[in-house]
C-alpha positions in Angstrom: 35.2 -187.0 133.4 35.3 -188.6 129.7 32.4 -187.2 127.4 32.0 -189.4 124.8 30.9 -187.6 121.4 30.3 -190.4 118.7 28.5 -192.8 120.7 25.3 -190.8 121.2 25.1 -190.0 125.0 24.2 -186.9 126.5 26.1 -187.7 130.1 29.1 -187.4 131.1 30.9 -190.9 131.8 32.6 -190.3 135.3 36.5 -192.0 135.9 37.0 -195.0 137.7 37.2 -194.2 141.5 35.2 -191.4 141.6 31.7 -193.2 141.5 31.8 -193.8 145.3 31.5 -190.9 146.7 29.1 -189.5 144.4 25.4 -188.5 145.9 23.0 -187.0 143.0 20.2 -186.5 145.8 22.1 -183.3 147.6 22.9 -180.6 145.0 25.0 -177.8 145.8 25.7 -174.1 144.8 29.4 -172.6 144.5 29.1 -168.6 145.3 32.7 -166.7 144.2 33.3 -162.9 145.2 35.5 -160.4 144.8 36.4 -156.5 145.8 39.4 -156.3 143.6 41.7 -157.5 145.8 40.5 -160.3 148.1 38.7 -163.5 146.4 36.0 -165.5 148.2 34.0 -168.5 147.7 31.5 -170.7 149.5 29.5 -174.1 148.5 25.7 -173.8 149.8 23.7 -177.1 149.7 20.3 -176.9 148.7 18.8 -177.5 151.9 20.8 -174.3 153.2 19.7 -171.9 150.1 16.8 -169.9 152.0 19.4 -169.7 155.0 22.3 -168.3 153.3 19.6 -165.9 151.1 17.8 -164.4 154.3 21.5 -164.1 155.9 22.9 -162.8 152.6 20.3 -159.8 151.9 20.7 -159.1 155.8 24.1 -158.0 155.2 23.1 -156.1 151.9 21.2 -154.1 153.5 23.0 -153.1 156.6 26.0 -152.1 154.1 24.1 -149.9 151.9 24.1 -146.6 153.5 26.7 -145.1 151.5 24.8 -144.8 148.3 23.2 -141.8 146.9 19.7 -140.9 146.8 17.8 -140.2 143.4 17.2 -136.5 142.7 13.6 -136.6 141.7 13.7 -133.2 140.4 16.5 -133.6 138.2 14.9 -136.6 136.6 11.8 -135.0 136.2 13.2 -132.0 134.3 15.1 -134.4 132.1 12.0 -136.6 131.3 9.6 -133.1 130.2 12.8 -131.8 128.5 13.3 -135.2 125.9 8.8 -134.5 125.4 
């Protein structure tokens, strides 16, 4: 893509040969994860969004059981202590 800068315009000015395949009607997300060692990546168009959201906080869930629980009492002695 060539962005003019002195000519006023706002858009970028795509190369010859790549104006065919272009459709501006169907957008599309990128998603990139990573543990540290493995990368991951996935395009989601935008009539897939609520699908891949449901499917993703699904999966959130179900692998959340190793975390901690609050300690109420803990906090509550720390919030009358800074009074």
């Amino acid at each position: 893509m060539v962005l003019l800068e002195n000519d006023g315009r706002t858009k970028p000015i795509p190369k010859k040969g790549h104006i065919e395949g272009f459709e501006p009607a169907d957008n599309k997300c990128l998603l990139r994860a990573t543990d540290g060692k493995r990368k991951i990546s996935t395009v989601v168009s935008s009539k897939e969004v609520n699908k891949f959201q449901m499917a993703y906080s699904n999966l959130l869930r179900a692998n959340m059981d190793g975390l901690k629980k609050k300690d109420k009492k803990s906090k509550a002695k720390k919030s009358g202590a800074a009074q």
